[in-house]
PDBQT receptor file of N, H, CA, C and O in Angstrom, charges set to zero:
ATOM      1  N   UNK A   1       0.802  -1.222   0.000  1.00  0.00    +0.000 N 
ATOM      2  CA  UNK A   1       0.000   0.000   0.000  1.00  0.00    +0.000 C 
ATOM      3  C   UNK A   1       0.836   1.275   0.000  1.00  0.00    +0.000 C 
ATOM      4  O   UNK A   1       0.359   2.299  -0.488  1.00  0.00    +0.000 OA
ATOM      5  N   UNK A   2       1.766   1.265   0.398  1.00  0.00    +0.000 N 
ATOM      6  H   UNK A   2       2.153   0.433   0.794  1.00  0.00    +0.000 HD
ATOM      7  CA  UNK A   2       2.699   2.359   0.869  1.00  0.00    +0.000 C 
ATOM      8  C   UNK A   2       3.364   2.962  -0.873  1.00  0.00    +0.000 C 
ATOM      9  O   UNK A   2       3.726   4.111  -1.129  1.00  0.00    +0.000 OA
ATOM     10  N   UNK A   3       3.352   2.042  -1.611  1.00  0.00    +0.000 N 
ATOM     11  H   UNK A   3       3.058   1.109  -1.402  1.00  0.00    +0.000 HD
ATOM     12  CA  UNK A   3       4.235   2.152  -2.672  1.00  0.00    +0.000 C 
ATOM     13  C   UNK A   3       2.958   2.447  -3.673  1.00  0.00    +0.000 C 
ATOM     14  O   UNK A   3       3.233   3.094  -4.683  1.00  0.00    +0.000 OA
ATOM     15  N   UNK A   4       1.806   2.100  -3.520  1.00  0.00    +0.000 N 
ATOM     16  H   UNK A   4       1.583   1.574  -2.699  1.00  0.00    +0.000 HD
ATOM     17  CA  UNK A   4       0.644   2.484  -4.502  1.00  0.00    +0.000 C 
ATOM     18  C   UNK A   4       0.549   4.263  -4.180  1.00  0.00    +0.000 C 
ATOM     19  O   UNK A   4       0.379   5.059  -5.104  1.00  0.00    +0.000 OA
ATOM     20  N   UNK A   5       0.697   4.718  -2.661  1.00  0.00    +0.000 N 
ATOM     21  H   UNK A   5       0.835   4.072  -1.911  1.00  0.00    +0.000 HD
ATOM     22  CA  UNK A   5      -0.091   6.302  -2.512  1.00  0.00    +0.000 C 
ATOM     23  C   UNK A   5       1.158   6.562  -3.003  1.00  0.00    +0.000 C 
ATOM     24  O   UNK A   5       1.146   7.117  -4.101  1.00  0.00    +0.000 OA
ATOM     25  N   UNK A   6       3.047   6.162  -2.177  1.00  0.00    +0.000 N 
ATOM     26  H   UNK A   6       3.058   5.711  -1.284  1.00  0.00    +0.000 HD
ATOM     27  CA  UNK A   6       4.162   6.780  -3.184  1.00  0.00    +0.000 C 
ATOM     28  C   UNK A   6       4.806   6.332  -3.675  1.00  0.00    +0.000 C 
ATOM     29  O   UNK A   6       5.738   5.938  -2.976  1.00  0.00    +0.000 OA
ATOM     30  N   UNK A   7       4.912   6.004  -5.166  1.00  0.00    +0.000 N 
ATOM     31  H   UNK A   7       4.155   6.325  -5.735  1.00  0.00    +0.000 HD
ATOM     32  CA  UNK A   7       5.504   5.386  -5.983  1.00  0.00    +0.000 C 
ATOM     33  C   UNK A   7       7.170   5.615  -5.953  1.00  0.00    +0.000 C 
ATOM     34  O   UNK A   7       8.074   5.032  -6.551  1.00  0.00    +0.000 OA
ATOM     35  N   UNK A   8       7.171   6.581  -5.112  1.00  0.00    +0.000 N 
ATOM     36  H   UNK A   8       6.437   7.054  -4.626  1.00  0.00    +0.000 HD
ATOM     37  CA  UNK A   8       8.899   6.695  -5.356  1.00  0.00    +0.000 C 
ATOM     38  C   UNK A   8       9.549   6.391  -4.214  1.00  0.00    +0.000 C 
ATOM     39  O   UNK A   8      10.530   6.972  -3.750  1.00  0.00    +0.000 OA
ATOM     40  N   UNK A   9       8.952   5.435  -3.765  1.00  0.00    +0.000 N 
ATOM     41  H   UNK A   9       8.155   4.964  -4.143  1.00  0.00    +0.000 HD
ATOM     42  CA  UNK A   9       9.449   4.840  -2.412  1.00  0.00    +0.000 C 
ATOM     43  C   UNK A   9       9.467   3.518  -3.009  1.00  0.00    +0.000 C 
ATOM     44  O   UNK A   9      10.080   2.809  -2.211  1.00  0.00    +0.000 OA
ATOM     45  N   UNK A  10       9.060   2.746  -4.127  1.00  0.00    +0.000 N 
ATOM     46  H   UNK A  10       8.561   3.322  -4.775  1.00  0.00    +0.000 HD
ATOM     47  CA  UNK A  10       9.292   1.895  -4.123  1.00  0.00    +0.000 C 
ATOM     48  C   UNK A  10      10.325   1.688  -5.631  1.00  0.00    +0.000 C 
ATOM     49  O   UNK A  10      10.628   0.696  -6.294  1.00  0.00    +0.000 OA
ATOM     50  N   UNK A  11      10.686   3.308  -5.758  1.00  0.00    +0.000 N 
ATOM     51  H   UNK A  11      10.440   4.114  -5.220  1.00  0.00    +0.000 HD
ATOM     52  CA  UNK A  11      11.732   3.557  -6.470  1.00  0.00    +0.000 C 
ATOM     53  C   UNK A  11      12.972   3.675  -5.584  1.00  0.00    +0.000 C 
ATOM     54  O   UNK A  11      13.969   3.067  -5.976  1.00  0.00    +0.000 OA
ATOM     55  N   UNK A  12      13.044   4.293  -4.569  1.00  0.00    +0.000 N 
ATOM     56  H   UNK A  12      12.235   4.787  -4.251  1.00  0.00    +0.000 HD
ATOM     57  CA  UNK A  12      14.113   4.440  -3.648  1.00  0.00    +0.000 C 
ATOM     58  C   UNK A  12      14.540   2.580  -3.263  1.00  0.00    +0.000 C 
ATOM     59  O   UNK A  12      15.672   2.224  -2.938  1.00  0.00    +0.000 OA
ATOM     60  N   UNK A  13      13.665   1.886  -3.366  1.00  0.00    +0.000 N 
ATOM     61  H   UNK A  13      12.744   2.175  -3.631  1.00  0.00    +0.000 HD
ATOM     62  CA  UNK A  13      13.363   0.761  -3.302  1.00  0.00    +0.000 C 
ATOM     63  C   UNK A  13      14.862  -0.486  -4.138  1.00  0.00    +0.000 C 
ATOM     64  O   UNK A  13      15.726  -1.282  -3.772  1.00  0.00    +0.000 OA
ATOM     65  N   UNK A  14      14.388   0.030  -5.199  1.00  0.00    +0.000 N 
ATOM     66  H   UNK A  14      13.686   0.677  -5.497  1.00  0.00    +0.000 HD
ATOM     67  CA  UNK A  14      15.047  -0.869  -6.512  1.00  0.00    +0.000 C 
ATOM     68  C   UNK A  14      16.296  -0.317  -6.411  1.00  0.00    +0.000 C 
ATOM     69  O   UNK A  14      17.292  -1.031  -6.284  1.00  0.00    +0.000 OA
ATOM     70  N   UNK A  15      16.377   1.499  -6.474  1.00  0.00    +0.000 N 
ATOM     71  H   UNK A  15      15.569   2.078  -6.577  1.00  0.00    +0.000 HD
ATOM     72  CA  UNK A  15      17.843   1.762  -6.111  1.00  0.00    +0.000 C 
ATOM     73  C   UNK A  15      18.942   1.547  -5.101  1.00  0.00    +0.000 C 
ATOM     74  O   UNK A  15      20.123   1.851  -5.266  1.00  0.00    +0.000 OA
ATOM     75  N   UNK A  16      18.330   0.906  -3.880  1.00  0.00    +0.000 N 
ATOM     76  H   UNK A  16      17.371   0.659  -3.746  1.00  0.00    +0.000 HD
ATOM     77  CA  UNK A  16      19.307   0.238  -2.598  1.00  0.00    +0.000 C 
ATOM     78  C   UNK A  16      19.724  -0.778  -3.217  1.00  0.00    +0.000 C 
ATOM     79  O   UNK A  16      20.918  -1.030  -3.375  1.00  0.00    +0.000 OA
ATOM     80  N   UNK A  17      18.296  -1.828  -3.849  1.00  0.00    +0.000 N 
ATOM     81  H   UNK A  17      17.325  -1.623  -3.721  1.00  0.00    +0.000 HD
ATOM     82  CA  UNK A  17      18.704  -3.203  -4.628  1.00  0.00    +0.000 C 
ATOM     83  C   UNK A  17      19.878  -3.121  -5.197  1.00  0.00    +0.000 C 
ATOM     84  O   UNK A  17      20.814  -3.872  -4.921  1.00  0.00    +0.000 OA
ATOM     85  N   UNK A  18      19.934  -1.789  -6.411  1.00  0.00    +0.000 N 
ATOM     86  H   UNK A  18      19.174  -1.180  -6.635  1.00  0.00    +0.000 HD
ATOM     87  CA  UNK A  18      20.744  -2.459  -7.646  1.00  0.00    +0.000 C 
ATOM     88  C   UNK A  18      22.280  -1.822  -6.310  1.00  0.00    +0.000 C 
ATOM     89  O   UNK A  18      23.399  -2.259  -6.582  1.00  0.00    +0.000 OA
ATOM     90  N   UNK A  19      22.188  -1.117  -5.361  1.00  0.00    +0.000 N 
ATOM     91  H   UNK A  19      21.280  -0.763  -5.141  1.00  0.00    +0.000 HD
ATOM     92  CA  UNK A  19      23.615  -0.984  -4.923  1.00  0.00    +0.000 C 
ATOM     93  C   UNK A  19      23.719  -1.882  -4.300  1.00  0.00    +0.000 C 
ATOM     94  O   UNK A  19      24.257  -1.486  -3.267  1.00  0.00    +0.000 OA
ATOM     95  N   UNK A  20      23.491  -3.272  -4.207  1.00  0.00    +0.000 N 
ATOM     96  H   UNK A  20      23.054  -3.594  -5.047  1.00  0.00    +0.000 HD
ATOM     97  CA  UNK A  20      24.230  -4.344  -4.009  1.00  0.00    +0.000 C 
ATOM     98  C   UNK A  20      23.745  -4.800  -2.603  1.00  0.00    +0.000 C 
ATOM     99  O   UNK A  20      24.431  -5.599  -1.965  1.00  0.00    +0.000 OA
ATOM    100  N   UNK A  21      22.434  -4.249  -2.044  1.00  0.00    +0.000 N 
ATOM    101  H   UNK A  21      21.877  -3.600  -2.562  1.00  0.00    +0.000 HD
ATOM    102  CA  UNK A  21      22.124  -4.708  -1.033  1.00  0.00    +0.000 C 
ATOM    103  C   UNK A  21      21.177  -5.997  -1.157  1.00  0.00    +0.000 C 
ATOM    104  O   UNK A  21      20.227  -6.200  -1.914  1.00  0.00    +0.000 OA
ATOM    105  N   UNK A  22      21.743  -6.787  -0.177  1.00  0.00    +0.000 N 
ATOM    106  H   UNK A  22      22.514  -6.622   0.437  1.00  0.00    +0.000 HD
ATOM    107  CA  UNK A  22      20.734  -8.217  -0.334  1.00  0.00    +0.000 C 
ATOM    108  C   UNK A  22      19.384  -8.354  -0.217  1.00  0.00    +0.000 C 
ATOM    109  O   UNK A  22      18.765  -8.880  -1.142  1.00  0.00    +0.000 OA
ATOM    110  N   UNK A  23      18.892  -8.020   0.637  1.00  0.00    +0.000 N 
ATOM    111  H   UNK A  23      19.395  -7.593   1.388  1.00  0.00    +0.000 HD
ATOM    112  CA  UNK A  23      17.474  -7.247   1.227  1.00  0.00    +0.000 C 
ATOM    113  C   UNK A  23      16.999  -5.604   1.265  1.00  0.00    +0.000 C 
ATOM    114  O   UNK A  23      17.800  -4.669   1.243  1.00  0.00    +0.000 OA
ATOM    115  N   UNK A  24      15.770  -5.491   1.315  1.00  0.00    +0.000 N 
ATOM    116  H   UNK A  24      15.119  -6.250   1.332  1.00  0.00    +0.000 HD
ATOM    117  CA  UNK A  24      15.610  -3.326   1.260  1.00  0.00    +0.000 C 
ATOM    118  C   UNK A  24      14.197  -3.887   1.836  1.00  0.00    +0.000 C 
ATOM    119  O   UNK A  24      13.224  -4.112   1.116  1.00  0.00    +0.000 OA
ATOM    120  N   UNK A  25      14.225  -4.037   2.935  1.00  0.00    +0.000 N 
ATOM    121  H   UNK A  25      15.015  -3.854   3.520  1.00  0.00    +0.000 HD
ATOM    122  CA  UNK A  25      12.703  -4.100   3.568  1.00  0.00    +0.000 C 
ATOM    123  C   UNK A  25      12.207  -2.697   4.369  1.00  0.00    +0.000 C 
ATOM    124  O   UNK A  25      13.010  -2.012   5.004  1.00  0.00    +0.000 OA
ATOM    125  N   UNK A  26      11.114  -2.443   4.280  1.00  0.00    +0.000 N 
ATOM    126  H   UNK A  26      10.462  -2.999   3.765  1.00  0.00    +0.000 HD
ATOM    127  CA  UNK A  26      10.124  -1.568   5.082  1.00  0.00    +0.000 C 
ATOM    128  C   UNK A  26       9.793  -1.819   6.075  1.00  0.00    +0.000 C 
ATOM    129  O   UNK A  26       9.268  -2.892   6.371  1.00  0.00    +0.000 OA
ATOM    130  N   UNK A  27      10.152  -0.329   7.314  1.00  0.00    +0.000 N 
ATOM    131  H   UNK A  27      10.579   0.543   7.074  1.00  0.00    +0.000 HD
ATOM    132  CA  UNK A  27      10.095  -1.114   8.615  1.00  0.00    +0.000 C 
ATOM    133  C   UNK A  27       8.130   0.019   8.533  1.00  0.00    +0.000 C 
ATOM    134  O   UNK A  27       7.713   0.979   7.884  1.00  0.00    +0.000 OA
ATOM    135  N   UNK A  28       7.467  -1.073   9.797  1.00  0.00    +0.000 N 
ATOM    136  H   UNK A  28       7.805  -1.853  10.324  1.00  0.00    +0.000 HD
ATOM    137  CA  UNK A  28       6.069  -0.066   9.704  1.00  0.00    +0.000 C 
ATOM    138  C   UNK A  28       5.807   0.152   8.512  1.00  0.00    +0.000 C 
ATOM    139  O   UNK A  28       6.321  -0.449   7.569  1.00  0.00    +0.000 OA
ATOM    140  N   UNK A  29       4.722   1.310   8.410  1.00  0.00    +0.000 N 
ATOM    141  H   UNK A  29       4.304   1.798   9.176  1.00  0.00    +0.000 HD
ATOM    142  CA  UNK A  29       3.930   1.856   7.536  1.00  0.00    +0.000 C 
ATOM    143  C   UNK A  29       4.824   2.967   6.378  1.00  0.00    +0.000 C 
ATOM    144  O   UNK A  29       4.335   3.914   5.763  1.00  0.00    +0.000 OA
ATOM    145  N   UNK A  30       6.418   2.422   6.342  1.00  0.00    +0.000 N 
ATOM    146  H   UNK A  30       6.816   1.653   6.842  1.00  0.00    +0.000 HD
ATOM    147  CA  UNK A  30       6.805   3.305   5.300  1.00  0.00    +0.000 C 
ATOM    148  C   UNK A  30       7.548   4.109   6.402  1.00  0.00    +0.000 C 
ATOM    149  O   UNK A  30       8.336   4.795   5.751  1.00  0.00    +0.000 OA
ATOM    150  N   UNK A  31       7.724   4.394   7.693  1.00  0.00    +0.000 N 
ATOM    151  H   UNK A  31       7.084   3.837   8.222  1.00  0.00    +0.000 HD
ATOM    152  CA  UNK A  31       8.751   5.525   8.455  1.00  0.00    +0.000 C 
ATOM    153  C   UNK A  31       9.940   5.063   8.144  1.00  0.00    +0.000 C 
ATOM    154  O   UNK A  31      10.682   5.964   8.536  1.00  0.00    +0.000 OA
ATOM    155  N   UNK A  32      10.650   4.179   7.657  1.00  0.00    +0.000 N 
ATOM    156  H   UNK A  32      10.048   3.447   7.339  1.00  0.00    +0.000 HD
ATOM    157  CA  UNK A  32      12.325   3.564   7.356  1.00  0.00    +0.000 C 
ATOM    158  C   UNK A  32      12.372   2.695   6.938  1.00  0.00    +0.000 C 
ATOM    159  O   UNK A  32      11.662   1.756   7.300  1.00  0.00    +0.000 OA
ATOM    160  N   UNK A  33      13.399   2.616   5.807  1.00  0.00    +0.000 N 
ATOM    161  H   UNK A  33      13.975   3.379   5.513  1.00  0.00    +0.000 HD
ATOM    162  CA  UNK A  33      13.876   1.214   5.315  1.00  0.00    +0.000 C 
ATOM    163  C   UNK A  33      14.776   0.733   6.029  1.00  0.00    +0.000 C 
ATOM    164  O   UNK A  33      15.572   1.541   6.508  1.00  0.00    +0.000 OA
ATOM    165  N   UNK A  34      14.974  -0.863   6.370  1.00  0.00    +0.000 N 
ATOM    166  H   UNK A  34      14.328  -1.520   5.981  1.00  0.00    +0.000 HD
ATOM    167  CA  UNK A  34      16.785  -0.850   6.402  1.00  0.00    +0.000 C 
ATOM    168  C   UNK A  34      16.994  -2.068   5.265  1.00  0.00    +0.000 C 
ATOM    169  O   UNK A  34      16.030  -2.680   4.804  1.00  0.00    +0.000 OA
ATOM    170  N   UNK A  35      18.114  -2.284   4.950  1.00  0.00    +0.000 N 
ATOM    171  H   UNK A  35      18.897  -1.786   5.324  1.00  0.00    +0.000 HD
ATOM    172  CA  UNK A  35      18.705  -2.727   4.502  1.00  0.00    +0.000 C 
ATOM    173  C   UNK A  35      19.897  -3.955   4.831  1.00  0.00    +0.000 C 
ATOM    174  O   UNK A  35      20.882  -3.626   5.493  1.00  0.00    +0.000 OA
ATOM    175  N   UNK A  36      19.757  -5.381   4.336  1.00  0.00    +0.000 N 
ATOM    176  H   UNK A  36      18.957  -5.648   3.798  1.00  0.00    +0.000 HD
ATOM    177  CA  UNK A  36      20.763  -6.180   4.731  1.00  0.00    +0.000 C 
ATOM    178  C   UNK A  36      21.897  -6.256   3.603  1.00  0.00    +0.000 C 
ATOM    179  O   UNK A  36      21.667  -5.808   2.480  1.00  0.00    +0.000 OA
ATOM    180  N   UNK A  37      22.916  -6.735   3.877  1.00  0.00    +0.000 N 
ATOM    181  H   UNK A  37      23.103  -7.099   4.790  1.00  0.00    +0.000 HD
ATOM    182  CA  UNK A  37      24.289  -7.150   3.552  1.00  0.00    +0.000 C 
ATOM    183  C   UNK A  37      25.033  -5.644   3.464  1.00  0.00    +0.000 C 
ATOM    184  O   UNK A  37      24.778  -4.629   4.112  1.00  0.00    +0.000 OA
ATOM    185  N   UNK A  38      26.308  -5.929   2.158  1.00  0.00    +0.000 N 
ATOM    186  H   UNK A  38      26.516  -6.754   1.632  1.00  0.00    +0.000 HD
ATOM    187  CA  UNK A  38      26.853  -4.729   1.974  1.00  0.00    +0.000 C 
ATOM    188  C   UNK A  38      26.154  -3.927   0.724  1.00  0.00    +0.000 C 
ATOM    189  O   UNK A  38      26.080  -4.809  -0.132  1.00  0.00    +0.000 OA
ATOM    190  N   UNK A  39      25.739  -3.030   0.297  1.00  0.00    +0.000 N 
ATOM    191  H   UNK A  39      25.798  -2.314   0.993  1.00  0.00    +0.000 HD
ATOM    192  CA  UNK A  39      26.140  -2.168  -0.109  1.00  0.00    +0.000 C 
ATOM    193  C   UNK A  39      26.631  -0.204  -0.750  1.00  0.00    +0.000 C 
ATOM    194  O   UNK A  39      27.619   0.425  -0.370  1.00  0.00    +0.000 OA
ATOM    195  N   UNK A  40      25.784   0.183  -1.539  1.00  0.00    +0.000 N 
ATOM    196  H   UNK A  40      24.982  -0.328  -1.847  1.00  0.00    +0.000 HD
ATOM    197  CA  UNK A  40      26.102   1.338  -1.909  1.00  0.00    +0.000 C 
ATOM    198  C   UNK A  40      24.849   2.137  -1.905  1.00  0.00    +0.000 C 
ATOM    199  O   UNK A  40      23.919   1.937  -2.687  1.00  0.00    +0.000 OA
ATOM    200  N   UNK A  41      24.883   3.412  -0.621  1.00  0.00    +0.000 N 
ATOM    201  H   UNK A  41      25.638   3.575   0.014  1.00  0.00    +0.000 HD
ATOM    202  CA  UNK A  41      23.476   4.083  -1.080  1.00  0.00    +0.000 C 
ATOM    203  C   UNK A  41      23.646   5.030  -2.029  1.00  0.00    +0.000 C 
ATOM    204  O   UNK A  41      24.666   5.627  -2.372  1.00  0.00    +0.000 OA
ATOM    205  N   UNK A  42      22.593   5.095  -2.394  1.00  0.00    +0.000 N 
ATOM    206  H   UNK A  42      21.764   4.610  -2.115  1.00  0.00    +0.000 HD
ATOM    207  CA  UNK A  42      22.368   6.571  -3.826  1.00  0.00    +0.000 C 
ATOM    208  C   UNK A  42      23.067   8.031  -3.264  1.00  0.00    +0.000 C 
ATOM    209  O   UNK A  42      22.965   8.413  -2.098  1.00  0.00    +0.000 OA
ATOM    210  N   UNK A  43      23.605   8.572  -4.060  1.00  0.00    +0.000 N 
ATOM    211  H   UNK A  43      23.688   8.262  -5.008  1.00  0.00    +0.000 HD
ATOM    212  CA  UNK A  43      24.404  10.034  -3.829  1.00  0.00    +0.000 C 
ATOM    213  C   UNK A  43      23.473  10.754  -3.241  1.00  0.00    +0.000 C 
ATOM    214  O   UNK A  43      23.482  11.131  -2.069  1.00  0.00    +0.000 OA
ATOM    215  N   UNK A  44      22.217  11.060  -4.490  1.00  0.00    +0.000 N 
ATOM    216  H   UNK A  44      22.210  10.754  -5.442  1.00  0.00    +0.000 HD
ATOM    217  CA  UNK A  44      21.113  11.805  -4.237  1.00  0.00    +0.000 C 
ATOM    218  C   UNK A  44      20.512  11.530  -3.191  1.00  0.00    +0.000 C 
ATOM    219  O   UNK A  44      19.671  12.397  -2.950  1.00  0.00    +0.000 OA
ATOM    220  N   UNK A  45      20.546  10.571  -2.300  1.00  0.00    +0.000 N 
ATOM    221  H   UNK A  45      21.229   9.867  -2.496  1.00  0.00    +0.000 HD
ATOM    222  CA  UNK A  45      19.489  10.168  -1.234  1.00  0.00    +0.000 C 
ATOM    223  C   UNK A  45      19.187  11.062  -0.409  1.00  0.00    +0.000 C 
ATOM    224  O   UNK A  45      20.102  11.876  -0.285  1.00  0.00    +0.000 OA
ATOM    225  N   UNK A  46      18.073  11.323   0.373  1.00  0.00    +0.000 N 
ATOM    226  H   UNK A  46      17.330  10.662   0.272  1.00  0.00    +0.000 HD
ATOM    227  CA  UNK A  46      17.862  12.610   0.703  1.00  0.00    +0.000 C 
ATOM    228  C   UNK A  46      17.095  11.575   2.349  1.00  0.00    +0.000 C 
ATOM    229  O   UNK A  46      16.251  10.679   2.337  1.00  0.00    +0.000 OA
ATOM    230  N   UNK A  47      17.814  12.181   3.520  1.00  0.00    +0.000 N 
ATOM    231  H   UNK A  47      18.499  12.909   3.530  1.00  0.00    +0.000 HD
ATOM    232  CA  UNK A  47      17.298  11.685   4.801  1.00  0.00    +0.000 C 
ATOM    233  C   UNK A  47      18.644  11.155   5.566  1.00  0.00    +0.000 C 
ATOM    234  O   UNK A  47      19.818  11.274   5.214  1.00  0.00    +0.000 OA
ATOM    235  N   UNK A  48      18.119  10.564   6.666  1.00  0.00    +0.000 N 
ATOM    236  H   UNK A  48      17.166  10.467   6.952  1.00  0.00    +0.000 HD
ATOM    237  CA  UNK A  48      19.732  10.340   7.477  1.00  0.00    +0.000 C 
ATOM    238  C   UNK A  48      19.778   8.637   7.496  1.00  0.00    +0.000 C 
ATOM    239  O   UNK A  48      18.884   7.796   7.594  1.00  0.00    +0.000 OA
ATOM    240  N   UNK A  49      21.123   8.549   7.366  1.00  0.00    +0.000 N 
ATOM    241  H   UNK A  49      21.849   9.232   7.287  1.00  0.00    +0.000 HD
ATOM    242  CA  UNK A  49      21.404   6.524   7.130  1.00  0.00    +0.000 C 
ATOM    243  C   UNK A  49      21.979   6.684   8.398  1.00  0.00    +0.000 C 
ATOM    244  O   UNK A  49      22.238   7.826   8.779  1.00  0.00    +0.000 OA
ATOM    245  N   UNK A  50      22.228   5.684   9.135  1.00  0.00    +0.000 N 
ATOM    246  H   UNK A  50      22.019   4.756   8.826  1.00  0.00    +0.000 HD
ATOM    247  CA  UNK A  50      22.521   5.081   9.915  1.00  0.00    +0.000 C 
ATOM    248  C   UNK A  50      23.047   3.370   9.850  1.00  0.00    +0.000 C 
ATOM    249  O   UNK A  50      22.355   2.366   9.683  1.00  0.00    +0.000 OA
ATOM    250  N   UNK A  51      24.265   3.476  10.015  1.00  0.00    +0.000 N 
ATOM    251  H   UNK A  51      24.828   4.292  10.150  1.00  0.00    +0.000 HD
ATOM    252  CA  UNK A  51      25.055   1.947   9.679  1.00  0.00    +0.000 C 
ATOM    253  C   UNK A  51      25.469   1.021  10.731  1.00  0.00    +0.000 C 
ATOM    254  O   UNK A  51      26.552   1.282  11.255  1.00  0.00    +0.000 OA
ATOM    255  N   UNK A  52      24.819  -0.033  11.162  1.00  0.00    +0.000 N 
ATOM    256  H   UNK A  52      23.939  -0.245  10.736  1.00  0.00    +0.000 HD
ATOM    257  CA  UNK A  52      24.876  -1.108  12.281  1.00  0.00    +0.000 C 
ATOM    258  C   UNK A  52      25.596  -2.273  12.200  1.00  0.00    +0.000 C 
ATOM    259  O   UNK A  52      25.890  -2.564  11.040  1.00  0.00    +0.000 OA
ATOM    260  N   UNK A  53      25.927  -2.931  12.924  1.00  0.00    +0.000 N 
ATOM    261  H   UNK A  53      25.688  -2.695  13.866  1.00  0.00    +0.000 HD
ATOM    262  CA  UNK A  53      26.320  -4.636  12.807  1.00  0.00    +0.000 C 
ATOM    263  C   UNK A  53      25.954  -5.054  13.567  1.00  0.00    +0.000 C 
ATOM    264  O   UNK A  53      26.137  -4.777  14.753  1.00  0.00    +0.000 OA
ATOM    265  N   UNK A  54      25.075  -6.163  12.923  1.00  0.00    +0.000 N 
ATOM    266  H   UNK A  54      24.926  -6.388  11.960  1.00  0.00    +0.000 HD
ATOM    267  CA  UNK A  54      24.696  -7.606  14.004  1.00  0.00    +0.000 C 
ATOM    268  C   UNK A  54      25.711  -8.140  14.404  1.00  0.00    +0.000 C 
ATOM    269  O   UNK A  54      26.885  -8.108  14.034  1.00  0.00    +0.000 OA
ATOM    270  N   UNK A  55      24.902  -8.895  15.602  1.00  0.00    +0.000 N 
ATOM    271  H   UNK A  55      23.949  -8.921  15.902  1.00  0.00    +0.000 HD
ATOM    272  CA  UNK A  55      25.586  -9.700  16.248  1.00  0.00    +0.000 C 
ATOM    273  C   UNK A  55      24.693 -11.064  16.968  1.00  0.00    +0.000 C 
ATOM    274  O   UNK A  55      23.835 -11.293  17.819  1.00  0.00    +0.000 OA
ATOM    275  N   UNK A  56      25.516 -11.715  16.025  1.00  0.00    +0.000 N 
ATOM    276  H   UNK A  56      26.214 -11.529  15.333  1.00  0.00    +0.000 HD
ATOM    277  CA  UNK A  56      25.176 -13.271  16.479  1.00  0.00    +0.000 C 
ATOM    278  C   UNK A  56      26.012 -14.096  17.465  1.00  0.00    +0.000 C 
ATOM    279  O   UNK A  56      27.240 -14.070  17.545  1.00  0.00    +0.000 OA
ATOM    280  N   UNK A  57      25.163 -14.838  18.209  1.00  0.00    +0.000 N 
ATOM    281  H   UNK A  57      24.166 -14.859  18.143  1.00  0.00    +0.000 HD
ATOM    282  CA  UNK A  57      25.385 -15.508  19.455  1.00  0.00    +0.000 C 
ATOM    283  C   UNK A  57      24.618 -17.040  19.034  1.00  0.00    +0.000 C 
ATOM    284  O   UNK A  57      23.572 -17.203  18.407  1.00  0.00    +0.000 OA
ATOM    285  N   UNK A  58      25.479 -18.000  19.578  1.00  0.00    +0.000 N 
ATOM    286  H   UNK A  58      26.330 -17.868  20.088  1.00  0.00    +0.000 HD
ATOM    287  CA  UNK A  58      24.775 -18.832  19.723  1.00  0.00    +0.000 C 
ATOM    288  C   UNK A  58      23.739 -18.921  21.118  1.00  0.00    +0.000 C 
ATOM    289  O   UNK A  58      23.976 -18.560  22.270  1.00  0.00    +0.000 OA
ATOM    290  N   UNK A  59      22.293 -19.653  20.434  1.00  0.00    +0.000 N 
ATOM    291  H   UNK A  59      22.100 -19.946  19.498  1.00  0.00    +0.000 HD
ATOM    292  CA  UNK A  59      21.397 -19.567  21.537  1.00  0.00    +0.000 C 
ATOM    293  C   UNK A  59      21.860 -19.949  23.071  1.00  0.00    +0.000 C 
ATOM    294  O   UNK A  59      21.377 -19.272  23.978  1.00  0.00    +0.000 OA
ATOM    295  N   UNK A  60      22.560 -20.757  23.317  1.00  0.00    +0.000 N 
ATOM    296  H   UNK A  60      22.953 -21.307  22.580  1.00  0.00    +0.000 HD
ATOM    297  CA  UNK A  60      22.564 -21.126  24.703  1.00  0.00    +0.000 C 
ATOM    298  C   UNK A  60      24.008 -20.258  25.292  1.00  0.00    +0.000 C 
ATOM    299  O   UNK A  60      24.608 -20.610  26.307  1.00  0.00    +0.000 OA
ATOM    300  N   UNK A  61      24.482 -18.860  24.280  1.00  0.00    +0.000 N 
ATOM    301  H   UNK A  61      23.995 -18.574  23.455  1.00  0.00    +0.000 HD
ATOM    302  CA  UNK A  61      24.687 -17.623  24.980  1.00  0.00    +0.000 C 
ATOM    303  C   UNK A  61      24.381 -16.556  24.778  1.00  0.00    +0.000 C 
ATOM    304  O   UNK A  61      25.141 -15.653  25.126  1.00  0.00    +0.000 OA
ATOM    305  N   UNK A  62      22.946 -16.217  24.034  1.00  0.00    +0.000 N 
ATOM    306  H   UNK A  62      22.328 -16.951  23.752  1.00  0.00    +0.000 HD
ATOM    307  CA  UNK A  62      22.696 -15.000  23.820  1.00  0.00    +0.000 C 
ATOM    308  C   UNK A  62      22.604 -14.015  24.546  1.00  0.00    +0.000 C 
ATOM    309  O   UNK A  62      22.076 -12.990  24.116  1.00  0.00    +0.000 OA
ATOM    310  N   UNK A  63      23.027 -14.087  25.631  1.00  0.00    +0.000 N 
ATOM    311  H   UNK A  63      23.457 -14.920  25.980  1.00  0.00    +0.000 HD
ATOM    312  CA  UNK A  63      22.834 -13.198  26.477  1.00  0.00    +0.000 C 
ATOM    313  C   UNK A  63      24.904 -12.590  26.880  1.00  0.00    +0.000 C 
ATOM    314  O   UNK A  63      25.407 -12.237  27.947  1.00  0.00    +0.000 OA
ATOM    315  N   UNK A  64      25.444 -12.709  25.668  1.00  0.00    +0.000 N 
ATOM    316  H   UNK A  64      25.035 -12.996  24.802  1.00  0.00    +0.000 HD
ATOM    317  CA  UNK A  64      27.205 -12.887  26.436  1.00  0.00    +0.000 C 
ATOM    318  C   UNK A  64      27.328 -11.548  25.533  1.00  0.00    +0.000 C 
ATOM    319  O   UNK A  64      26.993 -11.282  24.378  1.00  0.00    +0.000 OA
ATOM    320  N   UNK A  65      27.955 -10.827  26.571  1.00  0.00    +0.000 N 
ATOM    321  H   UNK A  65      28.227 -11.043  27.509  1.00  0.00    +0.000 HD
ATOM    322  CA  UNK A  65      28.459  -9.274  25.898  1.00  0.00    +0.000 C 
ATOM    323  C   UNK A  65      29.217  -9.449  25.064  1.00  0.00    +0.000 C 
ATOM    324  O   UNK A  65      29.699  -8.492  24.458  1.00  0.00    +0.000 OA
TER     325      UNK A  65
C-alpha cells in the first residue's frame, strides 16, 4: 500500500537493490527502510542513514556481551 499512494518509495526501493544490497525491507507503515548485507546508497538520497552490525550468538549464549 505504501508504494501504490508513493511510488517513489518503491523507487528508492530498486535503487538500494541495484547498490548491491541483499534485502531493502520496510520497517512499519513506510517511516524507514533498512537494509541487509553490503552495499552502496544513492548520492542523491535525501534523509539520514545510519550503519549497524549484528551480532550473532549462539542460543545457549545469547545473552554474552
Amino acid at each position: 500500500p505504501a508504494f501504490e499512494a508513493k511510488p517513489s518509495l518503491y523507487d528508492l526501493k530498486l535503487q538500494l537493490l541495484q547498490g548491491g544490497f541483499e534485502s531493502v525491507l520496510m520497517s512499519g507503515s513506510g517511516t524507514a527502510f533498512f537494509c541487509l548485507g553490503e552495499g552502496k546508497f544513492p548520492k542523491e538520497l535525501k534523509g539520514t542513514i545510519y550503519s549497524t552490525k549484528t551480532v550473532n550468538r549462539p542460543l545457549s549464549n545469547w545473552y554474552a556481551v
